[in-house]
N, C-alpha and C positions, 0 to 999 in steps of 0.2 A: 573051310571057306568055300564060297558058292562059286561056280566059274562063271555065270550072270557079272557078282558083283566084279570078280578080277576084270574080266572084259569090260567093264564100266569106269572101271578105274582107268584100267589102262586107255581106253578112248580118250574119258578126261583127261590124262598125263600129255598124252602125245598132242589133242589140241588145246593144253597151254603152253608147249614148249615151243610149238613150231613159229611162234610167232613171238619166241626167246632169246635169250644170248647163252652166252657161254663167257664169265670172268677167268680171266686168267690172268694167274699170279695175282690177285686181289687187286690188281690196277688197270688190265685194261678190258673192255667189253668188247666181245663181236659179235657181230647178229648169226641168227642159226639161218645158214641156207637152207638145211634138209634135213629131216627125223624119220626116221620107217621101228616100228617094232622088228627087232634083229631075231630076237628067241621069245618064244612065251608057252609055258613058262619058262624059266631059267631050269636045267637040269637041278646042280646044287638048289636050287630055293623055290621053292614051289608058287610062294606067294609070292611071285615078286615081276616085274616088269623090265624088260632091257631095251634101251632105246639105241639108235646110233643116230650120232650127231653130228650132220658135217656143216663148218663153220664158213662164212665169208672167208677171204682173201684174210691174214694177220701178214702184217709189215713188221715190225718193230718189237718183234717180241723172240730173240736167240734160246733162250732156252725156257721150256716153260716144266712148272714145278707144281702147278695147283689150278686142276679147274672146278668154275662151279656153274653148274645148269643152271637156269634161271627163268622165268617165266614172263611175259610181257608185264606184268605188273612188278616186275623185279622180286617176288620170291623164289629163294634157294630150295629148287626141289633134289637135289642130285650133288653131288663132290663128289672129286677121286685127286690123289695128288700121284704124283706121277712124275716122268726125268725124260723131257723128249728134247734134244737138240736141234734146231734148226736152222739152216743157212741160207734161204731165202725167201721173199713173198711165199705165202702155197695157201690150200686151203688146210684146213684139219676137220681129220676124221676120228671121231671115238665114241666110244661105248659107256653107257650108263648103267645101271644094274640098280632100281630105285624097288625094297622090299613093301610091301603090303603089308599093311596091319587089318584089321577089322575092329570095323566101328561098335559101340556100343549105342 
């Protein structure tokens, strides 16, 4: 794969999410405060893009078990499920890891 195309991708990736949410637990939405490429490439994966995500303020959600990235048009580009306990308002910060294919 060409590093042209990754970096093209990856620009594409980063400005549809920034202006994204993040679902969690498949019921509630919060908007993406902030997205920066964290690693590129990923060591393990060559093709592949990592985003970090930090979310608005989440109230009402004690333990979260499934997120999914999402795009301002509401497509799922990204999930990770995961066991984070929480005890009060905060913001959330996490990591995407979304692999590259190549087009035909």
């Amino acid at each position: 794969m060409h590093q042209e195309y990754l970096t093209l991708v990856r620009n594409d990736l980063l400005n549809r999410v920034k202006e994204g949410s993040v679902l969690i637990n498949d019921r509630v939405s919060v908007p993406v405060r902030a997205v920066v490429i964290t690693s590129h490439p990923v060591i393990e994966l060559q093709q592949s893009v990592a985003l970090q995500i930090q979310t608005m303020q989440i109230d009402a959600v004690p333990v979260i078990t499934n997120l999914k990235l999402k795009t301002a048009e509401g497509i799922i580009v990204a999930e990770k499920d995961t066991y984070i306990v929480r005890n009060d308002a905060q913001f959330l910060t996490v990591s995407f890891v979304v692999q590259v294919k190549e087009g035909h």
